[in-house]
DSSP file (Angstrom, degrees, kcal/mol; ACC not computed):
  #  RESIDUE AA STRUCTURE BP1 BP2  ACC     N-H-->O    O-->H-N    N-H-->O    O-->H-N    TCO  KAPPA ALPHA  PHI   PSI    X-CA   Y-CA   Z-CA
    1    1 A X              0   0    0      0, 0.0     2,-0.3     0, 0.0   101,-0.2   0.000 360.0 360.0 360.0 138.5  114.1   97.8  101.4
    2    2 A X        -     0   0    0     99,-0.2     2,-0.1     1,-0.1     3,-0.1  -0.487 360.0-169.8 -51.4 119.9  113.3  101.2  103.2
    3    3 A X    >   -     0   0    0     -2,-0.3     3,-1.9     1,-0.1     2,-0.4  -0.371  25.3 -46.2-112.5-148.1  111.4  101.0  106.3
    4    4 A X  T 3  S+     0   0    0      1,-0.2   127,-0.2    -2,-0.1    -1,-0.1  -0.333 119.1  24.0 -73.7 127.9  109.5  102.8  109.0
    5    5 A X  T 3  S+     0   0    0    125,-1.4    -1,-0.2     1,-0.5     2,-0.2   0.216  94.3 126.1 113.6 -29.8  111.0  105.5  110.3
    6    6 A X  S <  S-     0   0    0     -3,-1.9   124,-1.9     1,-0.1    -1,-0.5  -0.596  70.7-108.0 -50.9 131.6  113.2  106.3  107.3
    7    7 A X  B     -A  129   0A   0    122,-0.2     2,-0.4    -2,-0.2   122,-0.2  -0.239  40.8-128.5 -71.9 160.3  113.5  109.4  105.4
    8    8 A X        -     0   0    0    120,-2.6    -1,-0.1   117,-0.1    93,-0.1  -0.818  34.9-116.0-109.9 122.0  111.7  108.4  102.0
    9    9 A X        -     0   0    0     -2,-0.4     2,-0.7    91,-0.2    -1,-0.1  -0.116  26.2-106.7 -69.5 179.7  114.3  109.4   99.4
   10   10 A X        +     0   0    0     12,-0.1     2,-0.2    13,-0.0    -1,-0.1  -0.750  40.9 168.6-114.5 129.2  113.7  112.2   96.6
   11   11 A X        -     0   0    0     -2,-0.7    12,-0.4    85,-0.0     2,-0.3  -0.806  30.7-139.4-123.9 178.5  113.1  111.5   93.2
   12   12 A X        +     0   0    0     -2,-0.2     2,-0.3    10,-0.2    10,-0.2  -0.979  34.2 172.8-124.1 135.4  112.0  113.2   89.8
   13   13 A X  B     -F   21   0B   0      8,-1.4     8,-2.4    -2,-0.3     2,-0.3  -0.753  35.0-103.2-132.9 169.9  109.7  111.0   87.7
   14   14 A X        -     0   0    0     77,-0.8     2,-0.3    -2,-0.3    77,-0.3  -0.518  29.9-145.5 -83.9 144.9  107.6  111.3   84.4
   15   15 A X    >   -     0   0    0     -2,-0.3     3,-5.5    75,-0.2    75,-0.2  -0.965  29.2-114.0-123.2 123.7  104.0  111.6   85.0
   16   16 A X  T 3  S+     0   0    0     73,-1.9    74,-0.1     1,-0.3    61,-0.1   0.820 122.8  58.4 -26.3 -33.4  101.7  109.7   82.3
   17   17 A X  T 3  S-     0   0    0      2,-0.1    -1,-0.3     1,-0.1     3,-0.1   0.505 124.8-106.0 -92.2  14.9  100.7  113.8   81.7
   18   18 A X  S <  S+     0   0    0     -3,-5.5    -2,-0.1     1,-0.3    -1,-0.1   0.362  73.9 140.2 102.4 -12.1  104.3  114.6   81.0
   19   19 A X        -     0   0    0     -4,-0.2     2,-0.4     1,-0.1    -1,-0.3  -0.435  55.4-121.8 -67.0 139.6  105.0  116.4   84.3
   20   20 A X        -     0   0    0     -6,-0.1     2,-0.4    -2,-0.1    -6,-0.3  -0.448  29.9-167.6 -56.5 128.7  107.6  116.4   86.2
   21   21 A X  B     -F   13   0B   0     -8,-2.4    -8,-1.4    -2,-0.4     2,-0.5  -0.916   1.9-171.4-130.3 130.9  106.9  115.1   90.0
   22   22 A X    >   -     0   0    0     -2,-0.4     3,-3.5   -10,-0.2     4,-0.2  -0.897  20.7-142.9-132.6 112.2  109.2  115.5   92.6
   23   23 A X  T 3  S+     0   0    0     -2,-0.5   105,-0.1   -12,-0.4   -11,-0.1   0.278  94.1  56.0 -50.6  -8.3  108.8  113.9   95.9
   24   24 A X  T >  S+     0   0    0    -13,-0.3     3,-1.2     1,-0.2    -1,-0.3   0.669  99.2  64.8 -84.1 -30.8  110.2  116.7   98.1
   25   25 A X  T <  S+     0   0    0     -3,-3.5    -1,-0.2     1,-0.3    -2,-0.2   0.569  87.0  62.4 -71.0  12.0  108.0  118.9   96.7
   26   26 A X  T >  S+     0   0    0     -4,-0.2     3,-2.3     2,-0.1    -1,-0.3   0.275  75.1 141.3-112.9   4.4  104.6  117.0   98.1
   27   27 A X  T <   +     0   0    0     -3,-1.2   100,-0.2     1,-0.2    99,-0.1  -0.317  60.6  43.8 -45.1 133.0  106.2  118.0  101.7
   28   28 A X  T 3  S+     0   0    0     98,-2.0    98,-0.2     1,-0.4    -1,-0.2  -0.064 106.4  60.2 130.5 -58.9  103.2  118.9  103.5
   29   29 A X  S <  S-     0   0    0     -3,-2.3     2,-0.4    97,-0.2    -1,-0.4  -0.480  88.4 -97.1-118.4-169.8  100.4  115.9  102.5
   30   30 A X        -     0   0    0     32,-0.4    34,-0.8    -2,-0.2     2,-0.5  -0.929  39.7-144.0-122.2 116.6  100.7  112.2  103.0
   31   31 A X  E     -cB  64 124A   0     93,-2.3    93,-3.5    -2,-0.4     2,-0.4  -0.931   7.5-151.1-128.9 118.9  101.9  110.4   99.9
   32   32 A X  E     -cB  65 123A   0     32,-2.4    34,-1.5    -2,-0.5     2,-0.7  -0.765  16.4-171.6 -77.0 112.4  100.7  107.0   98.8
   33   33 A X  E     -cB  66 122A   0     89,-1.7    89,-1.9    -2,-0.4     2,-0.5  -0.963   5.4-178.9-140.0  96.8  103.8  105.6   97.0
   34   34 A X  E     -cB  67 121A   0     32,-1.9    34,-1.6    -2,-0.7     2,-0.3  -0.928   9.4-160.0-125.1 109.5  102.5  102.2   95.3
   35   35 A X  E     +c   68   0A   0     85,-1.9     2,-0.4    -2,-0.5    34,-0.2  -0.680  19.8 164.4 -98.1 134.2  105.5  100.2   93.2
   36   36 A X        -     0   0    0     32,-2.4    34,-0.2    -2,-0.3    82,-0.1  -0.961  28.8-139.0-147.9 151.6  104.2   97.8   90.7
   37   37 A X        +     0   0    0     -2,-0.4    33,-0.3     1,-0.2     2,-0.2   0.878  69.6  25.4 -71.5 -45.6  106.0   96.1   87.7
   38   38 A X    >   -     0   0    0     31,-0.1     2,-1.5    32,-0.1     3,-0.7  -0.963  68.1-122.6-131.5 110.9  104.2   95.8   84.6
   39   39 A X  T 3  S+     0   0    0     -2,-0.2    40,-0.3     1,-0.2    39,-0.1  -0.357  91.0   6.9 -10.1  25.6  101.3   97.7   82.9
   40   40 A X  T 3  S+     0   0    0     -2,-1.5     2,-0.3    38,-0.1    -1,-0.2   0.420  94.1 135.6 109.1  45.5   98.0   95.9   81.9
   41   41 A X    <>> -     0   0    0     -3,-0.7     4,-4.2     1,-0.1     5,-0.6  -0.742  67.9-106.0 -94.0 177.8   99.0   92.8   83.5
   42   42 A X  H >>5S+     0   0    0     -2,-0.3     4,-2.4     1,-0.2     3,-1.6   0.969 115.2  34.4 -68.6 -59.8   96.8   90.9   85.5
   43   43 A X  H 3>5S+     0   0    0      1,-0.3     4,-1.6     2,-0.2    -1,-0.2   0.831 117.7  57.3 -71.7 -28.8   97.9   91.6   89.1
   44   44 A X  H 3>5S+     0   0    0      2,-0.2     4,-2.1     1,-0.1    -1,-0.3   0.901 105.5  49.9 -49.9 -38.9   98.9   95.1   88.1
   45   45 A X  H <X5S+     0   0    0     -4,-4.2     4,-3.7    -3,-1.6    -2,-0.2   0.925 109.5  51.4 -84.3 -44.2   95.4   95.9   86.9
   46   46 A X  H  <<S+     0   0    0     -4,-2.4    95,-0.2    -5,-0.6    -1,-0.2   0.862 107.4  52.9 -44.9 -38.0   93.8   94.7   90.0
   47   47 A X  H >X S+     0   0    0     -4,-1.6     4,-3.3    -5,-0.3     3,-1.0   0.869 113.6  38.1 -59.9 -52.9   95.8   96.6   92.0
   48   48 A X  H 3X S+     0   0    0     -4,-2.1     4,-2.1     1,-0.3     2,-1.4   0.926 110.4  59.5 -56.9 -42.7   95.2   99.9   90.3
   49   49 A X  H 3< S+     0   0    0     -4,-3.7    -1,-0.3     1,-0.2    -2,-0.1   0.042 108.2  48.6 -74.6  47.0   91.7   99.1   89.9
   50   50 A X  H <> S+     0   0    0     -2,-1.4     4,-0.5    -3,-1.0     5,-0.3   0.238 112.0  49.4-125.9 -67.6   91.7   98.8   94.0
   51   51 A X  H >< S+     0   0    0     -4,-3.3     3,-2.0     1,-0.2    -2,-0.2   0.724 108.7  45.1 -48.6 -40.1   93.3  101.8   94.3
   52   52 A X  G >< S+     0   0    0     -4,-2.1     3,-2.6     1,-0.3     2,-0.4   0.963 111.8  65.5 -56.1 -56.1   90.8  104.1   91.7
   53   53 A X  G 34 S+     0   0    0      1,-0.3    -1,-0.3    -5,-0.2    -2,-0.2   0.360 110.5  30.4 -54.2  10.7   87.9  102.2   93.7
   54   54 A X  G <X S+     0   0    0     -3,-2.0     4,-0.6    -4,-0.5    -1,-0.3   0.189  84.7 114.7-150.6  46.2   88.7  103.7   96.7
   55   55 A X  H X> S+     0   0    0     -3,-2.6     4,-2.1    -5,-0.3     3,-1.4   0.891  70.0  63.8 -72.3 -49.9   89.9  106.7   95.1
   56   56 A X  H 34 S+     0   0    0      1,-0.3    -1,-0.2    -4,-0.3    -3,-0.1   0.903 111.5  36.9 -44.9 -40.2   86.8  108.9   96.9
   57   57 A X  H 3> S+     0   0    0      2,-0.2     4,-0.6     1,-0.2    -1,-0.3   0.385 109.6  65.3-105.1   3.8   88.2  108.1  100.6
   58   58 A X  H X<>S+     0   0    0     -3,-1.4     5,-1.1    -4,-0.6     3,-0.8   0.932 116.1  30.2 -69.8 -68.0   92.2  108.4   99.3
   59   59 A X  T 3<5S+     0   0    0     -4,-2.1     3,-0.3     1,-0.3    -2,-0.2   0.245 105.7  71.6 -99.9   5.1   91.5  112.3   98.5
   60   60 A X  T 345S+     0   0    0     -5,-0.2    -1,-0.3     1,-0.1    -3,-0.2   0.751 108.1  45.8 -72.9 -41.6   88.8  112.8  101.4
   61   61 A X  T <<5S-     0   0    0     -3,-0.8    -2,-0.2    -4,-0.6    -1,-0.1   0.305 114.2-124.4-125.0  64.4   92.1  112.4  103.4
   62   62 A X  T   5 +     0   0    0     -3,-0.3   -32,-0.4     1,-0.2    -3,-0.2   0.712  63.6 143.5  16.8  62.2   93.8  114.4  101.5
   63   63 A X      < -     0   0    0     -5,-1.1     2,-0.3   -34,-0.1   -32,-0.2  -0.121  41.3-137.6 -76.1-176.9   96.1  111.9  101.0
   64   64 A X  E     -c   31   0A   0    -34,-0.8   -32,-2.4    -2,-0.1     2,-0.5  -0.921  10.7-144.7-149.8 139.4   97.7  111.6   97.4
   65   65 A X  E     +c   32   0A   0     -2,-0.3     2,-0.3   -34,-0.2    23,-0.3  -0.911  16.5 176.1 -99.6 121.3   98.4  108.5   95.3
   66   66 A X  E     -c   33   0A   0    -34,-1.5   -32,-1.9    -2,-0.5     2,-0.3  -0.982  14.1-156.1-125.8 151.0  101.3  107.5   92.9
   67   67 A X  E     -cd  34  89A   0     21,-0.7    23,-2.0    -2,-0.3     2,-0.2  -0.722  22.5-158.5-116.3 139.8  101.8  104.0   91.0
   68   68 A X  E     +cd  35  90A   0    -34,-1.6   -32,-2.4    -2,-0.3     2,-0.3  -0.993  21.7 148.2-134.8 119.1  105.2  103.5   90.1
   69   69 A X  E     - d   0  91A   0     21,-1.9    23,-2.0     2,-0.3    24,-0.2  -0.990  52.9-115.9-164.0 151.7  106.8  101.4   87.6
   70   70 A X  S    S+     0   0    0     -2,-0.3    21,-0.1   -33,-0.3     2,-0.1   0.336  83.9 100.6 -74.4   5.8  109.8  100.9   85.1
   71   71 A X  S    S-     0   0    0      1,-0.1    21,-0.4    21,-0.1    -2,-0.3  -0.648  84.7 -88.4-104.4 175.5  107.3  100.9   81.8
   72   72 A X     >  -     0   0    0     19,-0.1     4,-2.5     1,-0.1     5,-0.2  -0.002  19.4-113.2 -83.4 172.2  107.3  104.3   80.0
   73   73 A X  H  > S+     0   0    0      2,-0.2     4,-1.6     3,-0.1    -1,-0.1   0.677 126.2  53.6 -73.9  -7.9  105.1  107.7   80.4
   74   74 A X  H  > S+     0   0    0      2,-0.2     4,-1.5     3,-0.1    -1,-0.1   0.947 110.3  42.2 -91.4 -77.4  103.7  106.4   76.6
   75   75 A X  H >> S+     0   0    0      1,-0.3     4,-2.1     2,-0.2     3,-0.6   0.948 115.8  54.8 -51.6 -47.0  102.7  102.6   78.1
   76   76 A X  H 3X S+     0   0    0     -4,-2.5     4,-4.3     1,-0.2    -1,-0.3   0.970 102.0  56.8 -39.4 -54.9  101.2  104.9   81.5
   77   77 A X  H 3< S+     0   0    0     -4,-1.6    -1,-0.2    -5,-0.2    -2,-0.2   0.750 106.0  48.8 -54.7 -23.9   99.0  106.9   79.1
   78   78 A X  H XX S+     0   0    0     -4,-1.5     3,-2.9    -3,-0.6     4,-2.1   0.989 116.0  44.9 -65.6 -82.2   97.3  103.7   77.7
   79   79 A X  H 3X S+     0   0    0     -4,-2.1     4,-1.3     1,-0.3     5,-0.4   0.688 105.2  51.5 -38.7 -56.9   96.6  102.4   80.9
   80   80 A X  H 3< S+     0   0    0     -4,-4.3    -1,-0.3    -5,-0.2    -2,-0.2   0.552 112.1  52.0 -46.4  -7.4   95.4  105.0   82.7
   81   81 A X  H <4 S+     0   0    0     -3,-2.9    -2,-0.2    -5,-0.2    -1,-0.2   0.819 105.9  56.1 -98.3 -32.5   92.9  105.6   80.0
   82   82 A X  H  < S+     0   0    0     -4,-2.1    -2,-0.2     1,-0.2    -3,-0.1   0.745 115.8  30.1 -65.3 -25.7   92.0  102.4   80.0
   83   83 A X  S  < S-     0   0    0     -4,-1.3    -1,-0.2    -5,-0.1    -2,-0.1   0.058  98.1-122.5 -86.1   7.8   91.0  102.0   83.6
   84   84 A X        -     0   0    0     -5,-0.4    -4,-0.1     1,-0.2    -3,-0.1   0.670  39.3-173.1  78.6  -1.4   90.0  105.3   84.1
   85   85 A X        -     0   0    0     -6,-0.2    -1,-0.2     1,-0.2   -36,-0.1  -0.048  17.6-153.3 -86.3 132.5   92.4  105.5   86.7
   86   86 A X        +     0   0    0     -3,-0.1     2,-0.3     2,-0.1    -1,-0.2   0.399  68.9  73.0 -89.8   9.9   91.9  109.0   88.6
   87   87 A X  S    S-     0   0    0    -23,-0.0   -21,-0.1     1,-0.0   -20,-0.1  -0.846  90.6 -92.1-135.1 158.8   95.8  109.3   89.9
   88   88 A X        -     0   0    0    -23,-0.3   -21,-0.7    -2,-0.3     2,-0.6  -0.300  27.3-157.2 -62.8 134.3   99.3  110.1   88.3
   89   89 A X  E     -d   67   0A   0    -23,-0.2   -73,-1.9   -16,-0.1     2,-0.6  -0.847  23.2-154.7-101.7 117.7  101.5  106.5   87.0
   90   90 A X  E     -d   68   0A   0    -23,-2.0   -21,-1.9    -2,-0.6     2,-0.9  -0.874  11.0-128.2 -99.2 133.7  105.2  108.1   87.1
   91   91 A X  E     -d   69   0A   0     -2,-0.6   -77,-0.8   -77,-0.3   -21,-0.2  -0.754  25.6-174.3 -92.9 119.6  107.4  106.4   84.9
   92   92 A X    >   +     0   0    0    -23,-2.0     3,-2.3    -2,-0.9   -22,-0.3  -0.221  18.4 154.8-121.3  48.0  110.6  105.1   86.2
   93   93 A X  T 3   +     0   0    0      1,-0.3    -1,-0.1   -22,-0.2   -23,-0.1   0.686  68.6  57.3 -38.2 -35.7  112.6  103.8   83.6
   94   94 A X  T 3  S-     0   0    0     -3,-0.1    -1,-0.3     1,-0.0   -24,-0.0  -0.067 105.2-121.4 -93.7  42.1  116.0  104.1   84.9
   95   95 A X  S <> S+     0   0    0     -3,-2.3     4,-2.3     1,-0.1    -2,-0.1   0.378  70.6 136.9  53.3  20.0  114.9  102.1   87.8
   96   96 A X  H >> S+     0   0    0      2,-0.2     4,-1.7     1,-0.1     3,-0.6   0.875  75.9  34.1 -50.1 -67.4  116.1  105.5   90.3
   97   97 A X  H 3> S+     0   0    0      1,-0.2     4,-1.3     2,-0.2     5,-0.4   0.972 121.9  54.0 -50.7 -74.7  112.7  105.6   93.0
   98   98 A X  H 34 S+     0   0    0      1,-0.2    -1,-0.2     2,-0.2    -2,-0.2   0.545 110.7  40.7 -70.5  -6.8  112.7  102.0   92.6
   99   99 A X  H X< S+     0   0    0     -4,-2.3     3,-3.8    -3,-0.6     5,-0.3   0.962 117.2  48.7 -58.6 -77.1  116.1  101.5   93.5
  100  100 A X  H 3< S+     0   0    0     -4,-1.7    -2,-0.2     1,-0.2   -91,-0.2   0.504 103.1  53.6 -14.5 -49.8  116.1  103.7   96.1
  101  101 A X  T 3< S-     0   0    0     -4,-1.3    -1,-0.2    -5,-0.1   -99,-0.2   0.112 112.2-114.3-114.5   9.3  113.2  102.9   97.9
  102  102 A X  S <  S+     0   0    0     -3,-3.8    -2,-0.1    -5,-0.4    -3,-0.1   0.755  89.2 116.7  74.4  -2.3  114.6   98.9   98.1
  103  103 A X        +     0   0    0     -4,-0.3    15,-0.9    -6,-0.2     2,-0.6   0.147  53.7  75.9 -90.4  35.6  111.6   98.0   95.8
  104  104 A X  E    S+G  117   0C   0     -5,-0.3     2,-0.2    13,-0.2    13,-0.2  -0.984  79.0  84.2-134.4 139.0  114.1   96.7   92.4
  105  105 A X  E    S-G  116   0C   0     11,-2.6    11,-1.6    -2,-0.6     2,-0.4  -0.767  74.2 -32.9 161.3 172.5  115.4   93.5   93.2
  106  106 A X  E     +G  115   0C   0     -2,-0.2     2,-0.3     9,-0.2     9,-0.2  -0.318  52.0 154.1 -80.3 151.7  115.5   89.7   93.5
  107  107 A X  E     -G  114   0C   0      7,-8.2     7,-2.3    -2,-0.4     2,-0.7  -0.945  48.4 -95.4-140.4 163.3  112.5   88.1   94.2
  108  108 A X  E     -G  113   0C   0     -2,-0.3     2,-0.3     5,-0.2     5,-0.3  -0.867  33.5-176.5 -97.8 128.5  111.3   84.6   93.4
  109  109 A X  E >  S-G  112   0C   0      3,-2.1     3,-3.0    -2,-0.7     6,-0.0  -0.712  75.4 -17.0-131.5 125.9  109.2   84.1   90.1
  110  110 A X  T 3  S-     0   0    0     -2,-0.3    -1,-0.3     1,-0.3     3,-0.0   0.688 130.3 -56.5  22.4  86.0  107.5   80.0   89.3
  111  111 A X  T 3  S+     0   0    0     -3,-0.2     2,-0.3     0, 0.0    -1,-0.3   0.769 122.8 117.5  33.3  36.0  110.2   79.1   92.0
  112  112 A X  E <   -G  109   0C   0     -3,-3.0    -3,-2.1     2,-0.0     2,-0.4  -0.928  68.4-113.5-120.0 155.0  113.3   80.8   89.8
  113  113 A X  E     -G  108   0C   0     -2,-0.3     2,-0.2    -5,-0.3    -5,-0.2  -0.804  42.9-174.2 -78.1 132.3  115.3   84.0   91.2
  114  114 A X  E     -G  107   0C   0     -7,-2.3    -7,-8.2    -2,-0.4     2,-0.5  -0.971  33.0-127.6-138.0 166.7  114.7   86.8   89.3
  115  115 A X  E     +G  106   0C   0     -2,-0.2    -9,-0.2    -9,-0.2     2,-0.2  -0.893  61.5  94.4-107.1 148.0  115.8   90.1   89.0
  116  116 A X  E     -G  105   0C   0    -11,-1.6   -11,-2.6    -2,-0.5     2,-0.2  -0.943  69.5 -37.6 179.1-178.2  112.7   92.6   89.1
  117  117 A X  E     -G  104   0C   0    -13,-0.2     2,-0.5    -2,-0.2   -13,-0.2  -0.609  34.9-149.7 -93.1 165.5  110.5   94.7   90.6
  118  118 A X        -     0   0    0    -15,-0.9     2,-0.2    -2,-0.2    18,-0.1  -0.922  24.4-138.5-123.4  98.9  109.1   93.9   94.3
  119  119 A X        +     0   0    0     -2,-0.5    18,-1.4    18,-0.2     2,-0.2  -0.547  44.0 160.7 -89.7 128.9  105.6   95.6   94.0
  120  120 A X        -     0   0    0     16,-0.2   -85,-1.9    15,-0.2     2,-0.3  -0.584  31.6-142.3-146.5 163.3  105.8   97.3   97.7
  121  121 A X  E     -BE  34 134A   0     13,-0.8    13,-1.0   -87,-0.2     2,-0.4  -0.777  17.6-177.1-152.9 116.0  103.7  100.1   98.9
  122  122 A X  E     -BE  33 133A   0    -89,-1.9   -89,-1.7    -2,-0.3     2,-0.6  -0.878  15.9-153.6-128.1 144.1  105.2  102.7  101.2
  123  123 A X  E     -BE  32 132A   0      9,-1.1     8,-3.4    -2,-0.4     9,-0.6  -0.862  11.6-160.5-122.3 137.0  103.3  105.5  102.6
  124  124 A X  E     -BE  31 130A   0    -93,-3.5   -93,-2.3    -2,-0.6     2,-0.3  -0.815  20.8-137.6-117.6 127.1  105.8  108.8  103.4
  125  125 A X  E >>  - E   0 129A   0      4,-1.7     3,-2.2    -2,-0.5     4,-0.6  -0.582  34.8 -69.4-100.2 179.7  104.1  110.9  105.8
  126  126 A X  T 34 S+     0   0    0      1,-0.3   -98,-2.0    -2,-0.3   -97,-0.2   0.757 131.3  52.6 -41.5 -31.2  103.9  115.1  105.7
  127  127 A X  T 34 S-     0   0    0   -100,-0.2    -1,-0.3     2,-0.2  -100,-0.1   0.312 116.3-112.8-110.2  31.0  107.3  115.2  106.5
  128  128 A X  T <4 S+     0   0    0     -3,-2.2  -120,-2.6   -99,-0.2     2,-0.4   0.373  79.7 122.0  88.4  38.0  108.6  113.2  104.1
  129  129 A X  E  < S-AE   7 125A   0     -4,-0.6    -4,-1.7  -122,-0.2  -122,-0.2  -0.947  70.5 -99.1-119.2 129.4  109.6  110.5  106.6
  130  130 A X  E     + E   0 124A   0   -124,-1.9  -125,-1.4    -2,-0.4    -6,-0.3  -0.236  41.8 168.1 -45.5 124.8  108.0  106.3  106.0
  131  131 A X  E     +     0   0A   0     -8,-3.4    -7,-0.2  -127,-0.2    -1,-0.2   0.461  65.7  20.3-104.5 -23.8  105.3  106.0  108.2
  132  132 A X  E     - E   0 123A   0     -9,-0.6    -9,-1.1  -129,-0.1     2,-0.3  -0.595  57.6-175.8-152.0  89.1  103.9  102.5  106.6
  133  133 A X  E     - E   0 122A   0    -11,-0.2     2,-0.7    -2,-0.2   -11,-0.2  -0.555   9.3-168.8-103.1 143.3  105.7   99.9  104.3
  134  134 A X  E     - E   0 121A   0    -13,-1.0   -13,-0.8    -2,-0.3     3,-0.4  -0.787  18.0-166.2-136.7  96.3  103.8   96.9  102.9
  135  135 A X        +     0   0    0     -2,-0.7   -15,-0.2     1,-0.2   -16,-0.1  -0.476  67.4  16.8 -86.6 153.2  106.9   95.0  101.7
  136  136 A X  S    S-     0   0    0     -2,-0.2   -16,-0.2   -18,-0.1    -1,-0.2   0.932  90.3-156.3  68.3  39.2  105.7   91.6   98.8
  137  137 A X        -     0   0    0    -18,-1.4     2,-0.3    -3,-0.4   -18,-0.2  -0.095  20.8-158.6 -37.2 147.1  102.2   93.0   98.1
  138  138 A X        -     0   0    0      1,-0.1    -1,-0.0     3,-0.1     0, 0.0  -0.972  21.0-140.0-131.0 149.1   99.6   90.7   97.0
  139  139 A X    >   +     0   0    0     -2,-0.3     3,-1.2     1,-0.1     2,-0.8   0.893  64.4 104.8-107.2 -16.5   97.1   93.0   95.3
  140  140 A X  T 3  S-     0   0    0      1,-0.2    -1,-0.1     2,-0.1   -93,-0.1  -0.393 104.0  -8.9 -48.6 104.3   94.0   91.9   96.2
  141  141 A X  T 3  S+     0   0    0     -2,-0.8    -1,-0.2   -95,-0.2     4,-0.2   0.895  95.6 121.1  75.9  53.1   92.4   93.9   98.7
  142  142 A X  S <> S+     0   0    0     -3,-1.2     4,-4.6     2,-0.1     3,-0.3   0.669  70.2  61.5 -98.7 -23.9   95.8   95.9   99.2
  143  143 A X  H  > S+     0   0    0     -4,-0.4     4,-3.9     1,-0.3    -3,-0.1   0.978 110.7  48.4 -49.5 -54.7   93.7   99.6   98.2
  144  144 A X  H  > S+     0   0    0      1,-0.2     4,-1.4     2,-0.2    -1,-0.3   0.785 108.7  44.7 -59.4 -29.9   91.8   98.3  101.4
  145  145 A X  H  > S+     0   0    0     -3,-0.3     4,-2.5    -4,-0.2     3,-0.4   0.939 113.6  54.3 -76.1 -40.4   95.0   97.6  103.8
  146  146 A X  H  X S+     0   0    0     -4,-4.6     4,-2.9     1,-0.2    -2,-0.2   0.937 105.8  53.0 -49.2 -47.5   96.4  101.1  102.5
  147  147 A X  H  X S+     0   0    0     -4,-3.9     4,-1.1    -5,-0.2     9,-0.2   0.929 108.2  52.3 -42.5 -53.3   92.9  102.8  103.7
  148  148 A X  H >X S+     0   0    0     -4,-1.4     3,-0.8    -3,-0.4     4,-0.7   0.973 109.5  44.4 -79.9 -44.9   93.4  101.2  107.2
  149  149 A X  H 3X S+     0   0    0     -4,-2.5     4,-2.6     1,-0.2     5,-0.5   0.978 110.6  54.8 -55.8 -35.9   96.9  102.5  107.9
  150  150 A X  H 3X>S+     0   0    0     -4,-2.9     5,-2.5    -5,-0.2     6,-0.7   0.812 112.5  42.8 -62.7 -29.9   95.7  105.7  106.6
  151  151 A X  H XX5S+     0   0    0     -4,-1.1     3,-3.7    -3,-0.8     4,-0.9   0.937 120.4  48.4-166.6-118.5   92.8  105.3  109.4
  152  152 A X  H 3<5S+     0   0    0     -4,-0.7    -1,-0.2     1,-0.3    -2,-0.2   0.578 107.5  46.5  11.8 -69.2   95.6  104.3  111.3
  153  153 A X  H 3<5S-     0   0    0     -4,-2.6    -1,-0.3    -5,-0.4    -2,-0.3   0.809 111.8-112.4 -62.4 -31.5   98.2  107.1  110.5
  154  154 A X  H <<5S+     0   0    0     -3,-3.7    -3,-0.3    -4,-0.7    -2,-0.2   0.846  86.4 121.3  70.3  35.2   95.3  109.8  111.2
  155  155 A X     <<       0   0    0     -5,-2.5    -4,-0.2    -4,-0.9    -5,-0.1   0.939 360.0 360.0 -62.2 -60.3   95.3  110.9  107.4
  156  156 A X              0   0    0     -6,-0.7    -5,-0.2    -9,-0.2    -4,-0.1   0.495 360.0 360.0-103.3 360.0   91.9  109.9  107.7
């Protein structure tokens, strides 16, 4: 896994609206980079739904959010319509960002090794360099730890 103080590699993703996003291009703002596994599971949906709930004070500092995850820009669009959720889900099928950024891997699952994603949350500051990694998320109350490094960080 990447950590602080690394340049945060560049990727091109799917956006639930069909858009390309490409992470060099967000040079400039403070990029929320939130890796999750599965759609419209339980720990997934808590997690988003953290993040849209604190969605006001994200973009007050003029921060930016992305959810990241192997399921498709089709599976994204569901979800996001189904939580409301006010920020882009990039679809990463061929696992690239989530290689890349050390978040694909084994982890342990009901005591078994598996191979999978490692829902992680790295925050890449204006110059496209790590400023905050929050390696083995548990996603309750994580919207909230992200807030306080941004506090932290002086985004906000």
């Amino acid at each position: 896994m990447l950590k602080e103080g690394d340049k945060a590699p560049d990727f091109e993703l799917v956006s639930d609206g069909g858009s390309i996003v490409k992470l060099s291009s967000l040079r400039g703002r403070t990029v929320v980079l939130y890796f999750y596994p599965r759609d419209d599971t339980p720990g997934c949906t808590t997690e988003a739904c953290s993040f849209r709930d604190s969605w006001a004070a994200v973009e007050a500092a003029g921060a930016v959010v992305f959810g990241i995850s192997p399921d498709s820009a089709g599976s994204h669009v569901k979800f996001k319509a189904k939580y409301a959720l006010p920020f882009p889900l990039l679809a990463d099928e061929e696992k690239v960002a989530l290689r890349a950024f050390g978040a694909f891997g084994t982890k342990m699952m009901y005591g078994k090794e598996v191979e999978g994603v490692i829902r992680s949350t790295f925050i890449v500051g204006p110059d496209g360099v790590i400023r905050k990694v929050f390696p083995k998320v548990k996603p309750e109350g994580h919207a909230a730890e992200v807030l306080g490094a941004l506090k932290v960080l002086g985004a906000i």
